[in-house]
C-alpha positions in Angstrom: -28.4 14.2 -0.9 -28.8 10.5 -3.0 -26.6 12.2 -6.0 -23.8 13.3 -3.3 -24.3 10.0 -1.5 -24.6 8.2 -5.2 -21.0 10.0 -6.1 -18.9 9.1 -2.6 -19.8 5.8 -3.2 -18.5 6.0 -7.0 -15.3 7.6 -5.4 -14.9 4.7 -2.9 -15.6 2.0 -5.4 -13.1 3.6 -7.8 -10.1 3.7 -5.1 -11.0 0.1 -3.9 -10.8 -1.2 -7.3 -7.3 0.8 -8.2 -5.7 -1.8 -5.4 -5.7 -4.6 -7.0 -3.6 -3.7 -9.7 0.6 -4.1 -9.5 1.9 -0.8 -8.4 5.4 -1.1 -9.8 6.6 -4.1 -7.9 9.0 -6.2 -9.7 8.4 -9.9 -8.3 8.3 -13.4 -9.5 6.3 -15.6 -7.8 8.7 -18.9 -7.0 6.4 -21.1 -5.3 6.7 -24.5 -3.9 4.4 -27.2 -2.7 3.6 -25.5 0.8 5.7 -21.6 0.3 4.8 -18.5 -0.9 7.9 -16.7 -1.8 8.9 -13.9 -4.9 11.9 -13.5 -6.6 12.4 -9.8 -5.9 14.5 -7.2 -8.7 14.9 -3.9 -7.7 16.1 -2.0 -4.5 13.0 -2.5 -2.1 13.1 -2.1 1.4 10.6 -3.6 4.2 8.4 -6.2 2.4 5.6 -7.7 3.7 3.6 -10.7 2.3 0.1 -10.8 3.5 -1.7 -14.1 2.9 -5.3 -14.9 3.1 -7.2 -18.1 2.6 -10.5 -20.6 3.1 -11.6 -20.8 6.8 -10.3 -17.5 8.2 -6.6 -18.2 7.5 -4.5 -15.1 7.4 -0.7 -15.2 7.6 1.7 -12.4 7.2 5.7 -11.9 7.0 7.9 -9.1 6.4 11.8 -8.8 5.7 13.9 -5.5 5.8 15.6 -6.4 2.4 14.5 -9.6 0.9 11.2 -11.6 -0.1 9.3 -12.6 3.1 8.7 -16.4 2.8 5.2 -17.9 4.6 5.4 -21.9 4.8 2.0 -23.0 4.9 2.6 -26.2 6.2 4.5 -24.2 9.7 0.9 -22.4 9.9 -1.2 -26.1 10.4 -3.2 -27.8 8.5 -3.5 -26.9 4.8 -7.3 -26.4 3.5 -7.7 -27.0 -0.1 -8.8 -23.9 -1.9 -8.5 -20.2 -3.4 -5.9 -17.9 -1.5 -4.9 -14.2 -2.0 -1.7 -12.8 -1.7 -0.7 -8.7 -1.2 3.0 -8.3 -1.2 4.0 -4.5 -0.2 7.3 -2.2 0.1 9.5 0.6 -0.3 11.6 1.9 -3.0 14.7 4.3 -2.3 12.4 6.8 -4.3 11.1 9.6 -1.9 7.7 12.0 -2.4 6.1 14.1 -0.4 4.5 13.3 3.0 1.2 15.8 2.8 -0.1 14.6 6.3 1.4 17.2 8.2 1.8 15.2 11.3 4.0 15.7 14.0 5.8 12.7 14.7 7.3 14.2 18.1 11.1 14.3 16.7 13.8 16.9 16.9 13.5 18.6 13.7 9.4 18.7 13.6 7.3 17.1 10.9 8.8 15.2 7.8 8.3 16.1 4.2 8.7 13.2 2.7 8.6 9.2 2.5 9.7 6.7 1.0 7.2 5.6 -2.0 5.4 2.4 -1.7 4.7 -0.4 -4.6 2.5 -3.2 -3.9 1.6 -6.4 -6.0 -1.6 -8.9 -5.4 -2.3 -12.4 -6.6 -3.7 -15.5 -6.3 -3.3 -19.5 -5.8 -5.1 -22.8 -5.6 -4.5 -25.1 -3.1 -5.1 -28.8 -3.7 -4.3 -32.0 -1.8 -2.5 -30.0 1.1 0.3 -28.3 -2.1 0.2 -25.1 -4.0 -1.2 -26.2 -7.7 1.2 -24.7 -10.5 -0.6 -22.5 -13.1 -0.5 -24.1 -16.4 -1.9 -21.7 -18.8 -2.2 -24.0 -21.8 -4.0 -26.7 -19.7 -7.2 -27.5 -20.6 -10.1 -29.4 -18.7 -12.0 -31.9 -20.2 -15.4 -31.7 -20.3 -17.8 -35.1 -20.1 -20.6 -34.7 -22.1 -24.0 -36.8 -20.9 -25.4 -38.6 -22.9 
């Protein structure tokens, strides 16, 4: 029972981990001081960003054919700190739907979907603005004497 227990939870921790990476979804993040918005390439259909941040803040946005844009400033105040970002859509490419469900339409069940791409991040905040990621800063260190 512990081994088949021991190997589900393997299973679960491998398909929870395999999020995080880009799924095929060409975007450039262009952010300003208080939005989150990409610069999208490709034909993608119904985007949604999905923001998350310090003290329970979660925003969300969606366009049909464009890059959904979240203003933090529009959602109140601004706590400084880390935030995650998932930004989600469609392609034109279509695969098969294996869930066999009924969706109650003329024609019965569908066979297939449209497949879906996804992309996940990160930002600071600091001062009430989104801080720009330098990667050649460096931080200097005070040494005690």
């Amino acid at each position: 029972m512990k081994l088949a227990a021991f190997g589900l939870a393997a299973c679960f921790a491998v398909g929870i981990s395999s999020t995080c990476f880009p799924q095929g979804l060409n975007a450039t993040q262009k952010f300003t001081d208080s939005e989150v918005v990409f610069d999208i390439t490709g034909p993608y259909s119904n985007l949604t960003l999905t923001i998350s941040g310090p003290n329970g803040l979660h925003a969300s946005a969606h366009h049909r054919t464009g890059s959904p844009i979240i203003d933090l400033r529009k959602l109140g105040t601004v706590d400084d700190g880390d935030y995650l970002y998932h930004l989600t859509a469609a392609t034109d490419e279509k695969v098969p739907d294996r869930s066999g469900l009924d969706n109650g339409r003329d024609g019965g069940p569908t066979t297939s979907m449209l497949k879906s791409v996804s992309t996940s991040g990160h930002f600071h905040v600091k001062g009430g603005a989104i801080v720009k990621y330098d990667p050649s800063a460096r931080e200097d260190v005070k040494r005690q004497k």
